[in-house]
C-alpha positions as CSV (number, residue, x, y, z in Angstrom):
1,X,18.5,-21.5,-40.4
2,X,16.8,-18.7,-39.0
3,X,14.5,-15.9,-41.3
4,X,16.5,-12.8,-40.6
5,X,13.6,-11.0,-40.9
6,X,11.7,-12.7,-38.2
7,X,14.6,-12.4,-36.1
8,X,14.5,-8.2,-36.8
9,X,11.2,-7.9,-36.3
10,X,12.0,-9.9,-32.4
11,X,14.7,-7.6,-31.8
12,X,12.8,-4.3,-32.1
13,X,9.9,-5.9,-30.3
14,X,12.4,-7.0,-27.3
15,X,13.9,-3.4,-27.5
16,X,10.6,-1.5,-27.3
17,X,9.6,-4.1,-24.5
18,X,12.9,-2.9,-22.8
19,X,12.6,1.1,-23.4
20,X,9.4,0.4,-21.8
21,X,10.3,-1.6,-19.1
22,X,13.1,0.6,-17.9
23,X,10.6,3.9,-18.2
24,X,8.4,2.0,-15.7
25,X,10.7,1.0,-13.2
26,X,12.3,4.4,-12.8
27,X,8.7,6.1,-12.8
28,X,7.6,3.5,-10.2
29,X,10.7,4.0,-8.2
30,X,9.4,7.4,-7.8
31,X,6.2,6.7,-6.8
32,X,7.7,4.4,-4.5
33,X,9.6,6.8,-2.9
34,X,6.9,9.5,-2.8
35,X,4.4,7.1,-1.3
36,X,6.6,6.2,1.6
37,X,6.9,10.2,1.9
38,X,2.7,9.8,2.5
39,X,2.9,7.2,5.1
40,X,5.6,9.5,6.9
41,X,3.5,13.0,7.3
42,X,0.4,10.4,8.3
43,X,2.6,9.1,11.2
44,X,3.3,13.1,12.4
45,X,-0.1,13.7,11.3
46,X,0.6,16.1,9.1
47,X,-2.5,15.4,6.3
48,X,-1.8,18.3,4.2
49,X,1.3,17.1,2.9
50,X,-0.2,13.4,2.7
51,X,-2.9,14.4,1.1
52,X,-0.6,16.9,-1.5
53,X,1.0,13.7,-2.0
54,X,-1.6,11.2,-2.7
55,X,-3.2,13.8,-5.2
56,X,0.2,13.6,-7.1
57,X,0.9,10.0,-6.9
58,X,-2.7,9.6,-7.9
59,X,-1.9,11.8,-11.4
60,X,1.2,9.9,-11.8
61,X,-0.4,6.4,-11.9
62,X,-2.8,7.9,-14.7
63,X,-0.1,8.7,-16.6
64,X,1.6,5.8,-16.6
65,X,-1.6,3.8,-17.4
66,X,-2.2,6.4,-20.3
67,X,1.1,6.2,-21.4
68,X,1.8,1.8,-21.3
69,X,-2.0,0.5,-20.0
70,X,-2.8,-1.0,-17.0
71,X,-1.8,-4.8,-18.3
72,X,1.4,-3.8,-19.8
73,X,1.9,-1.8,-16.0
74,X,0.9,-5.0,-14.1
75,X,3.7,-7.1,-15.4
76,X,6.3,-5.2,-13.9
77,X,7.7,-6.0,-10.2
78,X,8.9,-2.4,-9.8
79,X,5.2,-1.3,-10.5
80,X,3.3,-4.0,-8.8
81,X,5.7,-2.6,-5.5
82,X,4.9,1.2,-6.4
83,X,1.0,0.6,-6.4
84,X,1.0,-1.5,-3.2
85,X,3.2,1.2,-1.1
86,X,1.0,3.9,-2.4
87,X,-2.6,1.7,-1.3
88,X,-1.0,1.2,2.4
89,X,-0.5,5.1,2.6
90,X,-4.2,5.7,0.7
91,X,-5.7,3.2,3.3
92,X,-3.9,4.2,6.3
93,X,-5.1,7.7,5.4
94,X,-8.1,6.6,4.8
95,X,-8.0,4.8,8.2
96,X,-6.9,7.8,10.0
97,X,-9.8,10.4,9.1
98,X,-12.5,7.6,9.3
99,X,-13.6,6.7,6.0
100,X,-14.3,3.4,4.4
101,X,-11.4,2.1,1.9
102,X,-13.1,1.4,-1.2
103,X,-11.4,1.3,-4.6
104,X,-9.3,4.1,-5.9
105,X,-11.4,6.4,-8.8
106,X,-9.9,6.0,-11.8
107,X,-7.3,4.1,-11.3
108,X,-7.1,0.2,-12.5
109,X,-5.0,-1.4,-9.6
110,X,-5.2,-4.9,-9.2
111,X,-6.0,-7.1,-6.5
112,X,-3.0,-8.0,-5.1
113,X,-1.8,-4.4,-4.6
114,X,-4.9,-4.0,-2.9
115,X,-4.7,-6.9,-0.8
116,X,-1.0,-6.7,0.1
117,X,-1.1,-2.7,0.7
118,X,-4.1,-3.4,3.3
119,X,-2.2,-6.0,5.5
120,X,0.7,-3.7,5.6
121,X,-1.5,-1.3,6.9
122,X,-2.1,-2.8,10.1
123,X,1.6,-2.2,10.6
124,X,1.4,1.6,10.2
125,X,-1.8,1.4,12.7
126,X,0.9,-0.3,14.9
127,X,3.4,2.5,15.0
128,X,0.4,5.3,14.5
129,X,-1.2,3.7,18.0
130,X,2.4,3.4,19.7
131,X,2.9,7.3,19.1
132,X,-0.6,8.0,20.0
133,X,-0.1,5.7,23.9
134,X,3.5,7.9,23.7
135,X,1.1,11.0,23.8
136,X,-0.9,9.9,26.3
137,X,-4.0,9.4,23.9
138,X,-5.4,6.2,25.2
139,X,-8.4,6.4,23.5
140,X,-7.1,6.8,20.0
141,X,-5.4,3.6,20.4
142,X,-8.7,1.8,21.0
143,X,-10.2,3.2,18.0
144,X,-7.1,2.2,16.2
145,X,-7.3,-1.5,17.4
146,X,-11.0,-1.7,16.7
147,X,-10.0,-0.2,13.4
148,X,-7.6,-3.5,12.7
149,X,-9.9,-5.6,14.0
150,X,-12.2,-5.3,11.8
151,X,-10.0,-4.9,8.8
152,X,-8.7,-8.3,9.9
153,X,-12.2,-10.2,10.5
154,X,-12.9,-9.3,6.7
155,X,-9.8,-10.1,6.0
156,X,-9.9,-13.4,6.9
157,X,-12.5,-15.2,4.9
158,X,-10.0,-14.7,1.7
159,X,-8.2,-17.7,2.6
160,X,-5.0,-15.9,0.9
161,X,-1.9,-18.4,-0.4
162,X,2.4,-17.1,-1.6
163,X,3.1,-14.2,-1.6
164,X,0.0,-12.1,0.0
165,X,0.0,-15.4,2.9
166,X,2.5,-14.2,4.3
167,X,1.6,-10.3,4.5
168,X,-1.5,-11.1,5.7
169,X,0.7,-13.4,8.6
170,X,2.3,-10.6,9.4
171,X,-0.9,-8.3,9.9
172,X,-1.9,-10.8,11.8
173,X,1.2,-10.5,14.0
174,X,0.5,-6.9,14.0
175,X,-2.7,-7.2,15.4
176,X,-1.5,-9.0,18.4
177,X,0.8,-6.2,19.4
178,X,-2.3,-3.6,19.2
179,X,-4.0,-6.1,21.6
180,X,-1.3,-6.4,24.1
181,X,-0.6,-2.7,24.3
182,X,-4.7,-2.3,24.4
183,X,-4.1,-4.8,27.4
184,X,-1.1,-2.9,28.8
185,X,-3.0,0.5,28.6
186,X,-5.7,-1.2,30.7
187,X,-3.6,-2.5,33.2
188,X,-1.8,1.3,34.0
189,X,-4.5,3.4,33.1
190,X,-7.5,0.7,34.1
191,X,-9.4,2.2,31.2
């Protein structure tokens, strides 16, 4: 019927594939959880500890890919969700002290993570601009608007579909409340 042999040699490839697997969710669950942590200290500006933390999570992500490879990384949901909270806390960083977002040295991210981390970014501008109008700090919310608006002009000529549709929808969405409480600012301040 079946070559017991064959049938060994699919068990200990399904049980390595398993040991793996469950080693990568619980590291990416960590990185998860630490990249959230980043995203945090940005909103109460605190850019030591986000920037402690983006070191780390930066080490950890070169030891996973050292210890499984990037493709073996990719095909894990847990993972994919790890990398793409970590690139909206890199770019809203990034966003925050004025530098360009560009691709992250040494690491082998795909795409997507890139793509989906950076339209949930404009929803961290969102809340970073609503503490800033809180503080009275009109003109950082400008810069923060122009900031998304320019992310979202590029943005735009991707033409995205699924999954990364919809997040880019919603940055959309997120844009539109940066304009209105630009709008709002003007009306009370008339700045």
């Amino acid at each position: 019927m079946i070559d017991k042999k064959f049938l060994e040699t699919l068990k200990k490839d399904y049980q390595a594939n398993e040991s793996e697997r469950r080693q990568i969710i619980s590291a990416s669950n960590n990185i998860l959880f630490e990249a959230k942590k980043i995203i945090f200290s940005l909103q109460r500006q605190d850019f030591k500890t986000a920037e402690t933390k983006i070191t780390e999570l930066e080490k950890m992500f070169v030891n996973l890919e050292s210890r499984f490879g990037a493709e073996r990384l990719k095909k894990e949901g847990a993972y994919k969700a790890a990398a793409e909270e970590y690139l909206e806390g890199k770019t809203f960083y990034l966003v925050i002290k004025k530098k360009d977002i560009t691709a992250v040295k040494d690491l082998h991210l795909d795409y997507e993570s890139y793509l989906g981390g950076i339209c949930d970014l404009i929803g961290e501008m969102v809340r970073y601009a609503t503490n800033q109008a809180a503080k009275g700090k009109f003109s950082e919310v400008a810069k923060i608007k122009k900031a998304a608006e320019d992310i979202m002009t590029q943005l735009i000529d991707f033409d995205m579909t699924g999954y990364l549709r919809t997040k880019y929808d919603q940055s959309r969405g997120h844009l539109r409340k940066l304009e209105q409480m630009a709008y709002e600012i003007k009306l009370r301040v008339g700045k």
